[in-house]
C-alpha positions, 0 to 999 in steps of 0.5 A, spaced: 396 823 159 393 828 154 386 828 151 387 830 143 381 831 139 381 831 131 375 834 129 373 831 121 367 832 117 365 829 110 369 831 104 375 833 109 382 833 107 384 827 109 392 828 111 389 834 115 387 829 120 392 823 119 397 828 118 397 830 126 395 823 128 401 820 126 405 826 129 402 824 136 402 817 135 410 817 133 410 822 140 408 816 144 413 811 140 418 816 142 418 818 149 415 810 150 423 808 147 426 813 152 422 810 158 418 816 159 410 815 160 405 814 154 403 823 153 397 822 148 391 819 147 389 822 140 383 820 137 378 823 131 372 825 132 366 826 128 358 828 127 357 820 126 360 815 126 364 814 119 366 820 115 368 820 108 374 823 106 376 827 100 380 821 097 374 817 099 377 813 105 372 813 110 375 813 117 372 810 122 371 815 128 368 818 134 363 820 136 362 827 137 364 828 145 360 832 151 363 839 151 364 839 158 367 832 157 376 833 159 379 835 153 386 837 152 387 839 144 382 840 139 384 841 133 380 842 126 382 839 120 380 842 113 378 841 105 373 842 100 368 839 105 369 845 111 364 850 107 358 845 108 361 844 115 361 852 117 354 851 115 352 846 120 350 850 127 350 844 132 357 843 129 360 850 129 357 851 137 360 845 139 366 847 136 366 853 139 363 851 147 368 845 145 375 849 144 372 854 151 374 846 154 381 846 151 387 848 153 389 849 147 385 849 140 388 849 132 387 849 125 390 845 119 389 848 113 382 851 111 379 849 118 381 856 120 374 857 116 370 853 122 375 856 127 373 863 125 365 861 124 365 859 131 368 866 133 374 864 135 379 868 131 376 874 131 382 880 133 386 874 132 393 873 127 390 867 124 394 862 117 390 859 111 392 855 105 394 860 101 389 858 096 384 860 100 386 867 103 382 871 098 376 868 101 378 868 108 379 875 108 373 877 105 368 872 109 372 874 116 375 882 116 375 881 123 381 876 123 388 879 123 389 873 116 397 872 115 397 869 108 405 867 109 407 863 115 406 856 115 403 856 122 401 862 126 400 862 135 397 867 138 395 866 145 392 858 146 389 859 138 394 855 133 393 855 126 396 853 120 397 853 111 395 848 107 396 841 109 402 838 110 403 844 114 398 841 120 404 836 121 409 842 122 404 845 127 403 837 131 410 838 132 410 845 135 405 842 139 409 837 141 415 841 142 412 845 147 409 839 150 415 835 151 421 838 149 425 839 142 429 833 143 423 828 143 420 833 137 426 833 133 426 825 134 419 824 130 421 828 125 427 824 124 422 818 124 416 821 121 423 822 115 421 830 115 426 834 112 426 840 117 423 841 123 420 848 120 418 854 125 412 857 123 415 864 121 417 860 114 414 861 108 407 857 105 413 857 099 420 855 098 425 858 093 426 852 090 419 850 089 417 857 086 423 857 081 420 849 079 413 853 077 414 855 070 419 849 066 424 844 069 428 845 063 433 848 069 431 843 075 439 839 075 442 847 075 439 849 081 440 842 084 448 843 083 447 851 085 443 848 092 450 843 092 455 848 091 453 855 094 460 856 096 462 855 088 462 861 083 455 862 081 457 868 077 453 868 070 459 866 066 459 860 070 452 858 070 452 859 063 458 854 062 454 849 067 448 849 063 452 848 056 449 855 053 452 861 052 451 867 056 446 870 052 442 866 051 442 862 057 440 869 061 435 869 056 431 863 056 433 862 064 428 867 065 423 866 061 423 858 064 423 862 072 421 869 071 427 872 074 434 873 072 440 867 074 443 873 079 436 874 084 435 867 084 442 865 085 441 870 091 434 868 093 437 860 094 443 863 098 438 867 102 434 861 104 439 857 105 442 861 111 435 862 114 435 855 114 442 854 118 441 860 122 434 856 124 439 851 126 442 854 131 449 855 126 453 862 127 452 868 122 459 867 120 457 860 119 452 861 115 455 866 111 461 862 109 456 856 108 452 860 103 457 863 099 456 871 101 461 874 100 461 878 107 456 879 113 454 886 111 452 882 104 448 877 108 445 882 112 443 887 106 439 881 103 436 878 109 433 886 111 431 886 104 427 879 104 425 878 111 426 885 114 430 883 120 438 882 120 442 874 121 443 876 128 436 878 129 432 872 125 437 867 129 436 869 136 428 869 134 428 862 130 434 858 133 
């Protein structure tokens, strides 16, 4: 059974924490439903014995382990509360003397602070909240900050952006643990809506399109529906009940781009992920409603700076 750590502070985010706990905890569910020996034993740890969360609830916790004690993952949350923790030398030594024990060690959003106060990032690739990135990279120039992935890996040190990117990260952890048919289980129960590969971006298209006004909300539901159809402007412009004119200009001044880049930036998102899905180029492509591969092959080495066949043979 493998010993996982939670480590929590005062003020921390609570999801950071509860995020990857119900991760593990489904885990076990899982591999005891296919008669397969419970793996984890996860717990959270903290300098006293309650811990007060950024959303109030206090969490009953453990207390802080001896660093030699066995252990097999540390992982660190993060939230508002991670500056005072960084400021706490007992707690930023134990980290460090604590990861040295760990197998593997990993952040959750902004605990990659109390990762890189410890000196375990430094020449490190390394993920934060995006929010967070400026300050990062300011306070850690030794870190190799990458400010897109939604988690990073290098060598036994995990990472991972903001928040519910931490169950992201759980369910690599569990992958490489114990294969991904058991991931891909819990997160159908867990009712994830994609199991992301950590090369994804902090932000989906479709969420940046939302940013400025949801005058256009039901057009890109309809445009995600039907990527197959027409998406010319006229067609877009019909969708929408506006005339051509008009529609291209007030579509751009809701999203900041114009019908015809966001069209293409919803296809091409839409293929990564049927290409991380393990769906052929010629697939995707048809699905996605690219005209011809070398189309789709132009804008992916526009947007990711890799071909189809390349990105699918690295995240499938």
């Amino acid at each position: 059974m493998r010993r996982i750590e939670i480590l929590a502070f005062e003020n921390a985010q609570l999801l950071d924490v509860t995020g990857p706990l119900q991760v593990f905890t489904s885990a076990n569910e899982a591999a005891l439903a296919a008669g397969l020996p419970k793996p984890y034993e996860a717990i959270v740890v903290a300098a006293s014995a309650q811990t007060k969360t950024n959303s109030g609830l206090a969490l009953a916790t453990t207390p802080l382990p001896e660093c030699d004690a066995p252990v097999d993952t540390l992982i660190v949350a993060g939230g508002w509360g991670v500056n005072k923790a960084c400021d706490d030398a007992f707690l930023v030594d134990w980290v460090s003397r604590r990861a040295a024990k760990a197998r593997r060690t990993a952040s959750v959003c902004s605990g990659a602070f109390l990762l890189a106060e410890a000196g375990l990032l430094t020449g490190k690739r390394a993920v934060t909240h995006w929010h967070r990135c400026g300050e990062f990279a300011k306070r850690f120039p030794d870190v190799r900050l990458e400010p897109d992935p939604i988690f990073v890996r290098d060598g036994n040190i995990w990472s991972s952006a903001g928040v519910t990117a931490g169950i992201d990260l759980t369910l690599a952890l569990v992958e490489e643990d114990l294969g991904r048919k058991l991931a891909l289980a819990v997160a159908r129960e867990l009712v994830v809506f994609l199991k992301r590969p950590g090369g994804q971006a902090q932000f989906s298209t479709m969420l940046t399109l939302q940013e400025g006004s949801d005058r256009f909300d039901r057009l890109h539901g309809w445009i995600m529906d039907n990527l197959g159809a027409d998406l010319s402007l006229p067609a877009l412009a019909d969708k929408a009940n506006m005339s051509i004119r008009s529609f291209s200009r007030h579509y751009r001044e809701a999203t900041g781009r114009t019908p015809a880049r966001a069209v293409e930036d919803i296809r091409i998102e839409a293929a990564r992920r049927l290409l991380e899905q393990g769906l052929s180029v010629s697939q995707a492509r048809i699905r996605c409603g690219f005209g011809s591969e070398e189309t789709l092959r132009r804008s992916f080495l526009k947007t990711f700076g890799t071909t189809p066949q390349a990105f699918r043979d690295h995240f499938a």
